[in-house]
KEDRENFI-573367 format. One line per 8 residues: for each residue x, y, z of C-alpha. Coordinates in steps of 0.05 Angstrom, whole numbers. Example, Ala and Ser with C-alpha at 12.3 -4.5 7.8 and 13.67 -1.06 7.14 Angstrom:
// KEDRENFI-573367
246 -90 156; 273 -21 143
//
This chain:
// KEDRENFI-573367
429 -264 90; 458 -202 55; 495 -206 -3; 544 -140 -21; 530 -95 -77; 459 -126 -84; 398 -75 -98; 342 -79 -46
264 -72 -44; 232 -56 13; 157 -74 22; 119 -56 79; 63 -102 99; 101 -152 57; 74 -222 110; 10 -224 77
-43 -202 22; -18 -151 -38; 56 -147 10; 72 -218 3; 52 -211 -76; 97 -149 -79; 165 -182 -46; 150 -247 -92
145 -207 -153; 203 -171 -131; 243 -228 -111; 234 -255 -178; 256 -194 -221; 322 -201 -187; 319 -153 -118; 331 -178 -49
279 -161 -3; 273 -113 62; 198 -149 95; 173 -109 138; 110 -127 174; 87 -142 246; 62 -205 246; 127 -253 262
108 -309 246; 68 -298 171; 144 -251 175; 179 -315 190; 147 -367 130; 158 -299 80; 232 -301 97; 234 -372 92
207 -375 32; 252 -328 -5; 307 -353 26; 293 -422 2; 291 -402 -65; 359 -361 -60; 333 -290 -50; 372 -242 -1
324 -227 47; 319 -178 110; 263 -182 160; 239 -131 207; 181 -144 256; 159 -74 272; 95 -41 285; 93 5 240
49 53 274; 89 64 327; 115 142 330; 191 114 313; 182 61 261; 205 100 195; 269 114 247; 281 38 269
265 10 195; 321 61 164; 367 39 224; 363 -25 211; 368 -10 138; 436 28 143; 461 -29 192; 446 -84 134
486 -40 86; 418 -49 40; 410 13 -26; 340 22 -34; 330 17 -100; 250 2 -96; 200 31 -36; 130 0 -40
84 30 21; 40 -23 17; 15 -26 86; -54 -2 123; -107 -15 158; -178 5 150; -223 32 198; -292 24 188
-348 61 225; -377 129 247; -319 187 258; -337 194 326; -348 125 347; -268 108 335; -232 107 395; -173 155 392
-113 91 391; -149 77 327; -154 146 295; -74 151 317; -61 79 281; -98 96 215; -56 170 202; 13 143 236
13 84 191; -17 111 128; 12 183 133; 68 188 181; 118 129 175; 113 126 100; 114 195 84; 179 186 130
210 135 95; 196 166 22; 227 233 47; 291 189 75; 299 145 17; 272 178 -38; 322 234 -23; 378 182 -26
343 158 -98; 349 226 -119; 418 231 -93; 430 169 -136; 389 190 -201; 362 126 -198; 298 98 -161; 228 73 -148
171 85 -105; 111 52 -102; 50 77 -54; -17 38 -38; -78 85 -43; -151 64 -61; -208 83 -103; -237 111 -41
-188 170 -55; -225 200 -99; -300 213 -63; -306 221 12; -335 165 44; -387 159 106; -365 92 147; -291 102 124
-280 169 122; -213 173 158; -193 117 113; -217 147 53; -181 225 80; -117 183 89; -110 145 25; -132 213 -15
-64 250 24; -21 186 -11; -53 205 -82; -38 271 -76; 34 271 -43; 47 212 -92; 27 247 -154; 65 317 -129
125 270 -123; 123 236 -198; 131 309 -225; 185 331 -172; 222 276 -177; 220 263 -252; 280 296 -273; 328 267 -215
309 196 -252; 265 171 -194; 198 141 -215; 139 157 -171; 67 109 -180; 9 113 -141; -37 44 -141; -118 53 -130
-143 -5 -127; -212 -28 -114; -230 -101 -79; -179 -132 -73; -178 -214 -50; -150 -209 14; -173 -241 77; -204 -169 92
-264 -203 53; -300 -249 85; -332 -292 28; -358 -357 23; -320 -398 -43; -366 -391 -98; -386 -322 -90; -305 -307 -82
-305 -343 -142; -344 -303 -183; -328 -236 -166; -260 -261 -184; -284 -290 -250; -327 -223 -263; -263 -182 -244; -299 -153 -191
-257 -176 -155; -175 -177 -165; -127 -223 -140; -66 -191 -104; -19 -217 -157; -55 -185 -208; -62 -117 -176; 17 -122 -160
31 -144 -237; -1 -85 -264; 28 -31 -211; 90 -56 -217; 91 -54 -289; 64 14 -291; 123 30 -231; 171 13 -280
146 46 -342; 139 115 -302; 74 123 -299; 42 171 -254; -22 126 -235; -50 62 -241; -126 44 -229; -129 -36 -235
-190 -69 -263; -250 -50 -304; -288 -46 -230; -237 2 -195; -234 50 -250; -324 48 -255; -319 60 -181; -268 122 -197
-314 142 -240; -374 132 -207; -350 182 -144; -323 231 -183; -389 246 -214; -430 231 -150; -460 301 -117; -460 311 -46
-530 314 -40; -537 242 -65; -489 214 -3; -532 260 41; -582 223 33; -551 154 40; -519 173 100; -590 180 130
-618 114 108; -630 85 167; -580 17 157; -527 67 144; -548 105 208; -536 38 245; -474 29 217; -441 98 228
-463 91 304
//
């Protein structure tokens, strides 16, 4: 269902986690909603779901580290007759482990999906944005950004490129009227975690750990204040300032501990 003249958010990853949070919020502050995602059937129950409650909603099951996704998702875009108004690049994948020991499909997954694609669909739509003088993008990084980190260091490399493209493009884009926000957030309470209920609990309760409508509330409400950055939770901004104050010397020497020898193999 597309309804004319209505203003559009697109949300990648949007089936599940901080994505789903993103095209609720979203959904609720008026926009219709471009999901994209590749699982079709958490897809399905998203698009069901806003569609239930009146929402103009477009779906697009797409891998979206495939070498042509930005391509396909703007196709299907212009098809719809959607204006971007909103961008969130919301979706990733970590991968965990020694540099060496990642096969090469997953090295190619991690930088297509958090470097490629989006950086392809910011360049396409932001330029339309600007065009426009109007406009919003939104783009997942992590606290990792801001310290290398042995076990996810291609992770870590990856989500420091989105802070540093994203915070180029708040001062760009400033004067076309186009609002720029990068997001670092720290744990997040996602099925990535694999707790048992009381100590989820806890962390939650200590605010180690964030629930994904509360990260999405407060980037979203930094997105539409123009802000340039948003760190979320008292934990996320110790850990940002924990590794920018952490020598090399000191992760040296973790690195050769021997249970973080085992895990780097």
């Amino acid at each position: 269902m597309v309804a004319k003249g209505q203003k559009y958010a697109l949300v990648t990853g949007a089936a599940s986690g901080m994505g789903r949070a993103y095209a609720r919020a979203l959904a609720a502050k008026g926009y219709g909603v471009v999901a994209v995602d590749c699982s079709a059937d958490a897809l399905q129950r998203l698009h069901d779901e806003l569609t239930a409650s009146d929402v103009s909603c477009v779906a697009i099951c797409l891998d979206l580290a495939h070498p042509k996704a930005a391509e396909e998702v703007l196709r299907r875009v212009e098809e719809q007759v959607c204006m971007i108004e909103v961008l969130i690049c919301n979706a990733g994948v970590l991968a965990f482990g020694g540099f060496a020991a990642l096969t090469q499909a997953r090295v190619e997954q991690v930088m297509a999906l958090h470097m490629t694609t989006h950086t392809k669909l910011v360049h396409a739509l932001g330029a339309q944005m600007c065009c426009r003088g109007c406009g919003y993008v939104l783009w997942v990084s992590s606290t990792t950004a801001w310290l290398p980190y042995p076990s996810i260091a291609l992770y870590a490399a990856t989500k420091r490129y989105i802070k540093t493209l994203s915070e180029a493009l708040h001062d760009e884009w400033a004067h076309c009227g186009v609002a720029v926000t990068v997001v670092l957030p720290g744990a997040v309470d996602t099925p990535f975690y694999h707790l048992d209920a009381g100590l989820r609990s806890r962390l939650l309760w200590w605010g180690v750990l964030l629930s994904p409508e509360e990260v999405t509330r407060r980037a979203l409400r930094a997105l539409f204040r123009g802000r340039k950055r948003v760190i979320p939770g008292w934990a996320a901004k110790l850990m940002v300032l924990m590794g920018r104050m952490t020598p090399s010397w000191v992760i040296r020497r973790v690195v050769r501990l021997k249970r973080v020898e085992r895990l780097l193999s």
